[in-house]
N, C-alpha and C positions, 0 to 999 in steps of 0.2 A: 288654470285650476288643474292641480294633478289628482286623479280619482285612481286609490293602487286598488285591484281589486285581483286577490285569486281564485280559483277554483278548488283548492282543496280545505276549505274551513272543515276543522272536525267537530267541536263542540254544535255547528248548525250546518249541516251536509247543505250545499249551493246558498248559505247565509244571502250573499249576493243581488242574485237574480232568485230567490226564493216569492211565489208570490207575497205579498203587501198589500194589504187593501187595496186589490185589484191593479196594482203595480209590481213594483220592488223596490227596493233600495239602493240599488243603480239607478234604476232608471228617475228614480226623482232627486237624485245627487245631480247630473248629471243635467234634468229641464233645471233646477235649479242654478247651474254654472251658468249654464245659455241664456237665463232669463237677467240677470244681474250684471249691471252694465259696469265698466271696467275691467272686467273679466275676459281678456283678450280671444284667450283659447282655452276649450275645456280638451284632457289627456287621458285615455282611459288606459291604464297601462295591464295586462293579464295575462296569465300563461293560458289560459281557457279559452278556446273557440266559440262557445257560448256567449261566455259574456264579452268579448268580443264583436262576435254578432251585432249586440244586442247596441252596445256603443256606434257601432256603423249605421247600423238603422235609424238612430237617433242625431247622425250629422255631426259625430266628433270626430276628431285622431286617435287612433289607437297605435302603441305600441306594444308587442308583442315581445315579453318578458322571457330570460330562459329559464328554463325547468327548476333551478339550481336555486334561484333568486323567490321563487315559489315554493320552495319546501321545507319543511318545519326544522328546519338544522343550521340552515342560513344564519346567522348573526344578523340581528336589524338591521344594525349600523354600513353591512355589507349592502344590503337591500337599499339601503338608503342615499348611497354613494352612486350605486348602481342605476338605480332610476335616475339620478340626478343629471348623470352622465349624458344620461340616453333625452332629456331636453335640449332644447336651443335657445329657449327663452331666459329671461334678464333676472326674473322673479319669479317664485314658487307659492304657489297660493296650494297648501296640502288640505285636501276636505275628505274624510272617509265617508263610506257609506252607512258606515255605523253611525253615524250624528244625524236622525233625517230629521229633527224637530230644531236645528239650528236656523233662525229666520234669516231671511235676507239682508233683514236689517243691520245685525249682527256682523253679519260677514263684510257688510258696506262698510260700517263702523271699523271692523280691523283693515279694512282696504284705506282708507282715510289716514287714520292713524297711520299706518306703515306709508303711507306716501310722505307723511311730515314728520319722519323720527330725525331726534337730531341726537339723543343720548343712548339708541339703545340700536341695536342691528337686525331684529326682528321682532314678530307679534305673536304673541299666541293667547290660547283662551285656556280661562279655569273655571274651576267652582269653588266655593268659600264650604270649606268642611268645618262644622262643629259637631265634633264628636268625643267621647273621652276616652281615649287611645292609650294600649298597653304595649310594651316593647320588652318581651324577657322579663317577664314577672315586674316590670316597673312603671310606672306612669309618666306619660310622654308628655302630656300638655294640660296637667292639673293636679294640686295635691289634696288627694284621696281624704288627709283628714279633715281640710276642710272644703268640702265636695261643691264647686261652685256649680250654677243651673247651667243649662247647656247651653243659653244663650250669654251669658258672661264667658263659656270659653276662649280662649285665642282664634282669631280668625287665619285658617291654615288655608293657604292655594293651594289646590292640587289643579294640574295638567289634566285638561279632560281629553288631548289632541282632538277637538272636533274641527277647529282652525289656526293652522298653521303658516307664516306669512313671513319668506324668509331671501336673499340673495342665491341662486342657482349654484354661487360659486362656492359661497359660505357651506351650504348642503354636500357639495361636494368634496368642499376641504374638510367638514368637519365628520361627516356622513351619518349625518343628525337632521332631525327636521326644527331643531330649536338651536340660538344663536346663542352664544357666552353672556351677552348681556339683554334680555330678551321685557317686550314692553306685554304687561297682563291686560287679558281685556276678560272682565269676570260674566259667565253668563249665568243665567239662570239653572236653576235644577231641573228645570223640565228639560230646556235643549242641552244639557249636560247628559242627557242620558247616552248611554254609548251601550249596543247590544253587542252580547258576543258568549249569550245563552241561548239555548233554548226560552229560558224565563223569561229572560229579556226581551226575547225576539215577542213571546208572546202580551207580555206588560205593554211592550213597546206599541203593536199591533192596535191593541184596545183601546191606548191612549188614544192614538192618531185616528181612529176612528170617533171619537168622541169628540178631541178636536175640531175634526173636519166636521162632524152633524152641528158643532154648536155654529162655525162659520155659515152654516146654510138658514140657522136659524133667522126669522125676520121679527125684530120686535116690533110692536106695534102701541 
């Protein structure tokens, strides 16, 4: 499991290692690679001493990114070659921090799948968008004058990257973390969420605490 994580998030200053109901979102990215079997080696990769740290205390590999590859100018796709490079391993199992409500289960599921692909060269995860979406004053996926309900719309994938499930080399050749012909694994809209607000971080925060008190709950 490769966990990319930098230190200069600007929309949430240390997003990161930011407290989290009494964690962060490292560090439960990261007990989660460790706890889910199949998952050979979990990789923390960051230009940040910090979170770094914080990756060594918890019993991963950390590699330590350069400066260049961490900064808001970089080309993804450079970044993405770049890390690639810097593994040894056969397969890239990519999980951000920003996905912390993706279950286990889920990610067993794309491990599974990508173990028996015989038509496509990688996995990845989406969410089903029904929305009624405008492009340049025009409508993308409904006609306006006769207004279908939103759940008659087109059901649209979008790429949530919360799991990504792909050959080390394919990554490297293509300097993408998604293959040319790529297998969907649709999750839910809750573990679809991906922070990378303030808002979010805060939406996100409340949910998972709610979550977590209902888990504690005992019926009777």
């Amino acid at each position: 499991m490769l966990i990319a994580v930098r230190g200069g998030s600007k929309r949430v200053p240390r997003k990161n290692i930011k407290p989290f109901c009494g964690t962060s979102l490292l560090e439960l990215k990261i007990k989660q690679g460790l706890r889910i079997k199949g998952i050979s080696e979990v990789v923390v990769s960051s230009d940040d001493d910090e979170i770094l740290e914080v990756a060594r205390a918890l019993g991963v590999k950390v590699l330590r990114r350069e400066e260049y590859y961490a900064s808001d100018n970089v080309p993804m796709k450079e970044v993405y070659g770049h890390l690639a490079e810097n593994l040894s391993c056969e397969h890239v199992l990519w999980a951000p921090v920003t996905s912390p409500f993706v279950k286990d289960e889920s990610i067993l599921e794309c491990i599974e799948i990508y173990n028996n692909l015989e038509n496509h060269d990688s996995v990845v995860t989406t969410r089903i968008l029904k929305e009624y979406m405008w492009l340049d004053g025009q409508p993308l996926n409904y006609d306006p004058n006769n207004h279908p309900r939103s759940q008659d719309l087109p059901e649209i994938n979008c790429l949530n990257f919360a799991v990504h499930i792909l050959p080390r080399q394919l990554m490297v050749k293509r300097k993408a973390i998604i293959g040319s012909s790529f297998h969907q694994v649709v999750l839910s809209d809750i573990e679809s969420i991906d922070i990378d607000t303030e808002f979010d971080f805060m939406i996100a925060e409340n949910l998972y605490k709610s979550l977590t008190k209902q888990k504690k709950c005992v019926t009777i």
